[in-house]
C-alpha positions in Angstrom: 27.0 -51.1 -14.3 24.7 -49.3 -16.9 23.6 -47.0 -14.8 27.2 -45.8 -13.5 27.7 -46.0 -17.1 25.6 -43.2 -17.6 26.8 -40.7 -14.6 30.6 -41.6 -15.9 29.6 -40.9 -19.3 28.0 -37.4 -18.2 30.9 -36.5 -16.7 33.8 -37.2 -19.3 33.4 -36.1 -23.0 32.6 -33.7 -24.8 29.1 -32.6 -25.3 26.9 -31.5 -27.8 25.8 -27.5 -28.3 22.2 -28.7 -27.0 20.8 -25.0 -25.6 19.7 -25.1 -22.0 16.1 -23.6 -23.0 16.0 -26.8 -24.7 16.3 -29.1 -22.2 14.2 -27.4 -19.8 11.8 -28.0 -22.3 12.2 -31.8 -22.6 12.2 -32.3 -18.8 9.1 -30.1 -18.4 7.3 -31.8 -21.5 8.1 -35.2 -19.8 6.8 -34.2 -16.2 3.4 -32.9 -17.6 2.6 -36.1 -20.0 3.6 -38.2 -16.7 0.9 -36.2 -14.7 -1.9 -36.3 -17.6 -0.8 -40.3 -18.1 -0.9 -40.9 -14.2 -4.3 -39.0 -13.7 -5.7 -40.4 -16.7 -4.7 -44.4 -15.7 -5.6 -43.8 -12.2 -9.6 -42.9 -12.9 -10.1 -45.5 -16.1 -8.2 -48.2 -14.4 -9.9 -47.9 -11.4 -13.5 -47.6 -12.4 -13.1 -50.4 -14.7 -11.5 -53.0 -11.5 -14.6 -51.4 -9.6 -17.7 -52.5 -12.0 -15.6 -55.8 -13.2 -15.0 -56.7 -9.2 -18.3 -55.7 -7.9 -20.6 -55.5 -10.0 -22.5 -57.8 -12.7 -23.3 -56.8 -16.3 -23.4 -58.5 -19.3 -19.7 -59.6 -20.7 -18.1 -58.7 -17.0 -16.5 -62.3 -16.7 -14.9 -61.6 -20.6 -13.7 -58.2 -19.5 -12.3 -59.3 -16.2 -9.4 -60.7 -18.6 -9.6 -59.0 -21.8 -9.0 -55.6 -20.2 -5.6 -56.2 -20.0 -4.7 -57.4 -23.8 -4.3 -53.7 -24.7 -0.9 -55.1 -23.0 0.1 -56.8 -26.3 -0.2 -53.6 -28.5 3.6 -51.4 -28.2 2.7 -47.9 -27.5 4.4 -46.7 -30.8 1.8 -49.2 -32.9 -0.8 -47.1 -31.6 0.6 -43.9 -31.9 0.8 -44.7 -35.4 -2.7 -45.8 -35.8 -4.3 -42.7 -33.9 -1.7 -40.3 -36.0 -2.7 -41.7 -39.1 -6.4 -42.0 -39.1 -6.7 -38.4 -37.1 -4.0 -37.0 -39.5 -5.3 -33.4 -40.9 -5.1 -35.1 -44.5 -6.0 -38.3 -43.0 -9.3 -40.5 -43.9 -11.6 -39.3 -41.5 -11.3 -36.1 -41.5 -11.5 -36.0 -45.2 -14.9 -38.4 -44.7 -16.0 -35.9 -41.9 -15.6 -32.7 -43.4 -18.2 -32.9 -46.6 -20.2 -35.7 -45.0 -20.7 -34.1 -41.4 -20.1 -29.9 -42.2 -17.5 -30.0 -39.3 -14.1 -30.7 -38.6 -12.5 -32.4 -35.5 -11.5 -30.0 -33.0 -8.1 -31.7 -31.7 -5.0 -32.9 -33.2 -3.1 -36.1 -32.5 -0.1 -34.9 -32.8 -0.1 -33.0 -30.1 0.9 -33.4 -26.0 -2.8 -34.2 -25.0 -2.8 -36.9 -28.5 0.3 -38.3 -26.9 -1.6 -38.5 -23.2 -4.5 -40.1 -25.0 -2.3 -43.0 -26.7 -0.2 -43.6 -23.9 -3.2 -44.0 -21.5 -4.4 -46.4 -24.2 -1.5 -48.3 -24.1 -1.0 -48.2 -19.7 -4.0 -48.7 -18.1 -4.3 -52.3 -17.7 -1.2 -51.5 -15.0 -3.5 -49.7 -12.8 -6.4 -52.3 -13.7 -5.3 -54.9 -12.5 -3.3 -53.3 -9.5 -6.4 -51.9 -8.6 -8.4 -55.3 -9.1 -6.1 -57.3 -7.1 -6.6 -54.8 -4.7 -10.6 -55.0 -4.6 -10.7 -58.4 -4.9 -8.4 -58.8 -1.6 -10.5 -56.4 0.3 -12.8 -57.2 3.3 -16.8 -56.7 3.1 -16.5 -55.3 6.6 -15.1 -52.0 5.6 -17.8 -51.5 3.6 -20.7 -52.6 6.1 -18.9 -50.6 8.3 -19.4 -47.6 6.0 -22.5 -48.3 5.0 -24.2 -48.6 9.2 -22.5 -45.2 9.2 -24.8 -43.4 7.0 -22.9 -43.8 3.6 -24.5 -44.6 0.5 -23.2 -47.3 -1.8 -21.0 -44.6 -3.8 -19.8 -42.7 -1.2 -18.7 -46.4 0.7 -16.3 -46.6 -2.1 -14.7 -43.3 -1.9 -14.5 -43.4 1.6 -13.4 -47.1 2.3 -12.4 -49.0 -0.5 -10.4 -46.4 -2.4 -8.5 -45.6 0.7 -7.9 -49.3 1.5 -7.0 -49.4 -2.3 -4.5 -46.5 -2.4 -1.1 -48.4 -1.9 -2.3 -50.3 -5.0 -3.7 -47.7 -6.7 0.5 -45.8 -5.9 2.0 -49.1 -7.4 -0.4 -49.1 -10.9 0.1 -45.3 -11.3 3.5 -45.6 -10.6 4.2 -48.5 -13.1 2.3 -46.4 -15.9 4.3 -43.2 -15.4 7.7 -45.5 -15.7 6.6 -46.5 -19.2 5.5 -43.1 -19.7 9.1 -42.0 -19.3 10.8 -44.5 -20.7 8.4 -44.5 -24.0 10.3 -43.6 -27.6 8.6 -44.5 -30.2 5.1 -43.1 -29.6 6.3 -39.4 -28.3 8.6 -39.5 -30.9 5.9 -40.3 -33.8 4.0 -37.7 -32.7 6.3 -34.6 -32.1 6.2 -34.6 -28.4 10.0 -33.9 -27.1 10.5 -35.5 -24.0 13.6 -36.5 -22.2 13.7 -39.9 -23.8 13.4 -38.5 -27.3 16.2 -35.9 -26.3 18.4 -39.1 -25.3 17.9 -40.7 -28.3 18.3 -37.4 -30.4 21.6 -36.4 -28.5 23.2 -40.3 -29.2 21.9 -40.4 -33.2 21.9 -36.9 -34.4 24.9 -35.1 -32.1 26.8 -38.5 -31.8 27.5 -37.2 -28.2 27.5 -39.9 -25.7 28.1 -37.3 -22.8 24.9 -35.0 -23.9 22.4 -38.1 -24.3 23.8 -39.0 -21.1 23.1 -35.9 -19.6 20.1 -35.7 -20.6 19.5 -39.2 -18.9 20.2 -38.2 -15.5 16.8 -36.2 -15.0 15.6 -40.0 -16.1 17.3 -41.6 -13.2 16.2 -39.2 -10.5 12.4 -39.7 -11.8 13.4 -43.7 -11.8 14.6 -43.6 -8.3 11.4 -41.3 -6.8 9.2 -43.6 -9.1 10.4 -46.9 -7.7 10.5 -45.4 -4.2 6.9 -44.7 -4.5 5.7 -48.0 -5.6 7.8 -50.0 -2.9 6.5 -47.4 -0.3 3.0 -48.4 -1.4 3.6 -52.0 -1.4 4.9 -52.0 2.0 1.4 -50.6 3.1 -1.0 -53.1 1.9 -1.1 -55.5 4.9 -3.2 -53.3 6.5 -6.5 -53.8 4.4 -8.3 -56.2 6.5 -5.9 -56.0 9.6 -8.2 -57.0 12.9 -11.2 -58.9 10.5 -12.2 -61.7 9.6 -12.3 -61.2 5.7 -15.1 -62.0 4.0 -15.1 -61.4 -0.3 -17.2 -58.5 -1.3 -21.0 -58.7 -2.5 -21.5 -58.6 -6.1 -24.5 -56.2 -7.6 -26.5 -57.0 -10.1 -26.8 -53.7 -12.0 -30.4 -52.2 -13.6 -30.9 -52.4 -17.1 -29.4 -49.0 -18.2 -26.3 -48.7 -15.1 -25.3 -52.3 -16.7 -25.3 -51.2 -20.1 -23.3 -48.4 -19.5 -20.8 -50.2 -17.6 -20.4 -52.6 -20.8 -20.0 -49.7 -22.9 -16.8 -48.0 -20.9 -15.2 -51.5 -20.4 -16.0 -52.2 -24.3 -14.5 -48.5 -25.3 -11.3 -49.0 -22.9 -10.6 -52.4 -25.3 -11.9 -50.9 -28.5 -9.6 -47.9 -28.5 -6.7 -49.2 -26.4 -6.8 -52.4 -29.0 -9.1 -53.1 -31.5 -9.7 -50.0 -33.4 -5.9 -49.2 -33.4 -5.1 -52.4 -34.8 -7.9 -52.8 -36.9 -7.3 -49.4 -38.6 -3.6 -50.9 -39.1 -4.8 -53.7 -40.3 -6.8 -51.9 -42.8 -4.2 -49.7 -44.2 -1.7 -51.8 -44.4 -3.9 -54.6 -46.8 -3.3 -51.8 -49.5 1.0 -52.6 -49.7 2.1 -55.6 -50.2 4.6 -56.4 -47.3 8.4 -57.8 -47.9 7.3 -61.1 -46.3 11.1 -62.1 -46.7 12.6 -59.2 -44.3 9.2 -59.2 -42.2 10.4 -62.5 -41.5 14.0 -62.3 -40.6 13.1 -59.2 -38.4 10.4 -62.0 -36.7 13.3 -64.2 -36.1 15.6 -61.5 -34.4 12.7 -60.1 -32.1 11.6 -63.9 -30.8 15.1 -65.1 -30.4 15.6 -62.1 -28.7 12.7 -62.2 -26.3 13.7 -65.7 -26.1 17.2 -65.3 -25.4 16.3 -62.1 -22.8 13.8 -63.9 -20.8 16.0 -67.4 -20.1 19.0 -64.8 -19.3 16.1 -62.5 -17.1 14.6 -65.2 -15.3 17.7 -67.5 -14.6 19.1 -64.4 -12.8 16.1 -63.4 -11.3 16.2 -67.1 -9.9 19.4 -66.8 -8.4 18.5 -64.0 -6.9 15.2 -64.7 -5.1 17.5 -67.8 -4.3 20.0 -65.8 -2.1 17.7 -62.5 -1.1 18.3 -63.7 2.1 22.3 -62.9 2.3 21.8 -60.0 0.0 19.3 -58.0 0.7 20.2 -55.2 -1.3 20.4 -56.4 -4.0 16.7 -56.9 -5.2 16.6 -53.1 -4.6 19.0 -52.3 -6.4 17.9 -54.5 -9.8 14.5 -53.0 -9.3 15.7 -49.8 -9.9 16.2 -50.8 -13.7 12.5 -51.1 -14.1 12.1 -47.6 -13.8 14.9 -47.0 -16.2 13.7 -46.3 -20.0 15.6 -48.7 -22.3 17.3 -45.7 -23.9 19.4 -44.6 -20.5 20.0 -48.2 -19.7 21.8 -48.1 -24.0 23.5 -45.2 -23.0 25.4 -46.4 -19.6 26.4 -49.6 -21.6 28.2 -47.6 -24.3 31.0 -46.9 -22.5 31.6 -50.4 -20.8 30.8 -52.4 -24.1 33.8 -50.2 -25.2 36.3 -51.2 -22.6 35.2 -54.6 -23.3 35.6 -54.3 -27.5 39.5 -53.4 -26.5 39.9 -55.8 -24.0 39.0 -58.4 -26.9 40.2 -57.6 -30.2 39.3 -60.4 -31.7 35.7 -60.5 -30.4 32.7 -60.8 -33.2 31.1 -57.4 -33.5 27.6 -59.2 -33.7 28.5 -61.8 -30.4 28.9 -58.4 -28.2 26.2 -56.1 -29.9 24.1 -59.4 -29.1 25.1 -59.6 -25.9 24.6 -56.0 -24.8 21.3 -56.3 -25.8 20.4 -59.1 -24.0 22.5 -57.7 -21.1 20.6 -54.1 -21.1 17.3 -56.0 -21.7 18.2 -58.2 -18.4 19.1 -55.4 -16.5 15.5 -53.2 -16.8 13.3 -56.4 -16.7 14.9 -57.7 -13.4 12.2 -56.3 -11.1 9.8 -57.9 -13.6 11.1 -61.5 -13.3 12.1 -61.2 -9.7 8.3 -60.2 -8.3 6.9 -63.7 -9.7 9.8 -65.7 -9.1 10.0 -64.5 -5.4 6.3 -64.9 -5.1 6.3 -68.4 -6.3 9.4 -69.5 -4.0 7.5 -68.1 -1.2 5.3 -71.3 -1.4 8.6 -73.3 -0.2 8.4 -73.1 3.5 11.7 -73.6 5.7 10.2 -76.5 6.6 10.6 -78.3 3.4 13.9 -76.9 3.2 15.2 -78.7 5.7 13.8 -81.7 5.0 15.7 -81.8 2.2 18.9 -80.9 3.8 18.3 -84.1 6.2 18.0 -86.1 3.5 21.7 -85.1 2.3 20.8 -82.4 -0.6 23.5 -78.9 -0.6 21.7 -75.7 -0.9 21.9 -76.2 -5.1 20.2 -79.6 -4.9 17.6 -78.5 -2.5 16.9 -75.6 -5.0 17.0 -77.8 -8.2 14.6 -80.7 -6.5 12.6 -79.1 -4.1 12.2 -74.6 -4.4 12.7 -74.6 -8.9 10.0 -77.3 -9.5 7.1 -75.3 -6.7 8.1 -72.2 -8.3 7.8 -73.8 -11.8 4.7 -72.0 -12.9 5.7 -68.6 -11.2 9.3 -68.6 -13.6 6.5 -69.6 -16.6 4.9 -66.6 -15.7 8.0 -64.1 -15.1 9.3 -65.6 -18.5 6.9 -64.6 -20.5 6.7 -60.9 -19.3 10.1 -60.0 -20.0 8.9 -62.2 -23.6 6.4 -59.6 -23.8 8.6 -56.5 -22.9 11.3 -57.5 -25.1 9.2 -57.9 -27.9 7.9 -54.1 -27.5 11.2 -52.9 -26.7 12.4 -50.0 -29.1 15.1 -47.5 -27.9 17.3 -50.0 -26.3 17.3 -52.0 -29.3 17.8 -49.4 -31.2 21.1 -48.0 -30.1 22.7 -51.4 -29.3 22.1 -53.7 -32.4 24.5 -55.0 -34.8 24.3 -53.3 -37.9 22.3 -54.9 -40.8 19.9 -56.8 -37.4 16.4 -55.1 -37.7 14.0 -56.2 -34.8 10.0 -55.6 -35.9 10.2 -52.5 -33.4 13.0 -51.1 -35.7 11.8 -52.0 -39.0 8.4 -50.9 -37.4 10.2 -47.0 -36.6 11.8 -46.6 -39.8 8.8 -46.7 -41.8 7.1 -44.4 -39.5 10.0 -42.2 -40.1 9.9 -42.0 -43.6 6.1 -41.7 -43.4 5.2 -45.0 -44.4 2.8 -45.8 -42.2 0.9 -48.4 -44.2 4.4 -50.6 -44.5 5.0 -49.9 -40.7 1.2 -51.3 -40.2 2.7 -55.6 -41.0 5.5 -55.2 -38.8 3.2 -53.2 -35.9 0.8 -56.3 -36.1 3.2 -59.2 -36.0 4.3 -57.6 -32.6 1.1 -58.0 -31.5 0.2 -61.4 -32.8 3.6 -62.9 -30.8 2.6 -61.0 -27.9 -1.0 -61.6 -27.9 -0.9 -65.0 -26.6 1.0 -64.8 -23.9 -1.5 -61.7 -22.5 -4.2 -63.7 -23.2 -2.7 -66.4 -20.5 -1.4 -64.4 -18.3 -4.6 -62.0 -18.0 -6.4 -65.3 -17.9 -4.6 -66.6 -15.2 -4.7 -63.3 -13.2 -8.9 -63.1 -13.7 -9.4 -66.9 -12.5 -7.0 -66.2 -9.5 -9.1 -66.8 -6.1 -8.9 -63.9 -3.6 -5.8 -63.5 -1.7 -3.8 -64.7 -4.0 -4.2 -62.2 -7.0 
């Protein structure tokens, strides 16, 4: 519904005078921060699943995990963190400029600043794509390679990167979704993509038909985008078709090739986490926070994560349940993945006002509260439904039917047999829509009830109005609600045993 929201939205209404030059621009600004994002994930994510998967180092078993925290940090927390302490007025380069005789040579506000802050943010998609994918590999490729002449380097272009390439589609593809669908940080930092276009259409030209418009680009990139990553999951059976597989050596590395592998794994966490966060931390101990609406804002974005991952996951359930008679289904939610937040606000406008007349007497909070929950339910789908499909997998039609001989319907077979093997599979698709929801800005944005600030909205209108110190508390509570939840489920991806990760 949201998204033939959108293309009935485009197509009735008046729309904005938005030049054409203009949005040229935004679709060609979004296509080359996709390609920089992609190419940039692709190399850091994958050297980093390489040396944590097959080689040993000092702090490899705490960076199989930790790599992926950067996770818990929303890409707009660091795009205010690198915009404030690169800023031209900002701290270091006032520190640099007397100390060091020399300015820096490159501004964050910039396309390539944005690139660098969204790769912060995506990586750990590729990563651990990329380290499932090594991790399920077969030494005999690499024998294979090796008998053949090639060296140890050369083995892993020439074998395991191939072998890895369907994985290597998926992670890329996942970070160039979020690329897309980002707000907060492009926005920050003066980069006008198609997202920031939506967004600018809806707030500043109060034109539904223009932001919708502007979305349609959006949804062809979201329908190529998701085409490419189940193309490349189809072909990963073929890894260690014909072998018996056998888990890849580990390498002890020299002195100096293992300290340089602990320095890039320690710089991907370091500035995709703890140098943004420590540098908002440090800011923001100058102001003292309004603990009061910090709070409230707290209790929206948890009840709403909450509220969106029971709604996400019992739907997601169902479906897994019945993939069998509906096939097309699964593909068809999965396509809201690849849909930013802000498209998926726009389609809903024009149902959610069909609904308002339809009920008069409905509370203008209960439906703004129930759009969100609905829009958030509708991208995160293909989130919730991977896990909860893998974990009902484990059920086999066996077990089924011995159920169904012992009397149990279908709902009874799924309530006491399928839900409780799947339990820790729904834990695990419940807390990353927790996790999305909690970062979730555009969407959240457009739809809330007036006078209901999530941290991701306080968060933005600080930046707005410059305050970046006051937009530092709400930045860092995001991440201290998310951070557990990474932690476990990184955790729980590191300690999985080969063929199942």
């Amino acid at each position: 519904m949201p998204l033939a929201g959108v293309v009935w939205a485009a197509l009735s209404g008046e729309t904005a005078d938005i030049a054409a030059r203009d949005i040229a621009r935004y679709a060609a600004t979004s296509a080359v921060l996709a390609l920089l994002v992609g190419t940039i994930t692709a190399i850091l994510g994958s050297i980093a699943a390489w040396l944590v998967v097959m080689h040993r180092f000092p702090g490899r078993d705490l960076f199989a995990w930790a790599l992926a925290l950067p996770l818990a940090a929303p890409a707009f927390a660091l795009a205010y963190a690198y915009g404030d302490l690169f800023d031209v007025a900002g701290d270091l380069r006032m520190w640099m400029r007397p100390a060091l005789g020399f300015d820096l040579p490159f501004e964050m506000r910039t396309l390539s600043g944005a690139a660098f802050v969204l790769s912060c943010a995506f990586y750990p998609y590729v990563y651990l794509a990329m380290r499932a994918a090594f991790l399920n590999q077969s030494v005999t490729a690499l024998e294979a390679a090796r008998t053949l002449g090639c060296t140890q380097r050369r083995a892993f272009v020439r074998a395991a990167m191939p072998l890895a390439r369907p994985a290597l589609a998926a992670g890329v593809a996942l970070a160039v979704m979020e690329t897309l669908a980002d707000y907060g940080a492009v926005q920050f930092l003066a980069v006008q993509t198609l997202t920031t276009g939506v967004v600018r259409a809806w707030s500043v030209y109060a034109s539904t038909a223009s932001a919708a418009q502007l979305a349609l680009p959006l949804l062809g990139a979201a329908v190529l985008l998701m085409w490419i990553e189940r193309a490349a999951r189809r072909g990963r059976a073929y890894e260690s078709a014909g072998s018996k597989w056998r888990p890849l050596p580990v390498t002890p590395l020299p002195a100096a090739k293992a300290a340089l592998a602990c320095l890039f794994c320690f710089s991907l966490l370091f500035f995709g986490l703890l140098l943004p966060c420590g540098w908002l931390l440090w800011s923001s101990l100058a102001v003292s926070p309004d603990w009061i609406r910090l709070a409230d804002a707290a209790g929206h974005s948890v009840s709403l994560a909450l509220a969106g991952a029971v709604v996400t996951v019992a739907l997601a359930t169902a479906l897994a349940l019945g993939a069998a008679r509906l096939p097309l289904a699964a593909r068809l939610v999965s396509l809201g993945y690849a849909t930013p937040g802000a498209v998926m606000a726009i389609g809903l406008l024009a149902p959610a006002a069909i609904i308002w007349r339809m009920t008069p007497g409905a509370s203008g909070f209960a439906v703004g509260i129930g759009l969100l929950v609905y829009a958030y339910a509708a991208r995160l789908m293909a989130a919730a439904l991977e896990p909860v499909d893998a974990g009902l997998s484990k059920v086999t039609v066996r077990m089924a039917w011995a159920s169904r001989t012992l009397g149990r319907g279908p709902a009874a077979t799924a309530w006491k047999v399928q839900l409780p093997v799947a339990r820790g599979t729904l834990l695990t698709a419940g807390l990353v829509v927790f996790i999305d929801v909690l970062k979730e800005l555009p969407a959240t944005l457009i739809l809330r009830p007036f006078n209901f600030d999530t941290l991701a909205v306080i968060a933005s209108n600080y930046a707005l109005d410059e305050r970046l110190p006051q937009a530092g508390w709400p930045s860092l509570l995001i991440v201290f609600l998310a951070l557990p939840a990474v932690v476990w489920l990184s955790r729980k991806i590191a300690m999985s045993r080969p063929g199942t990760a």
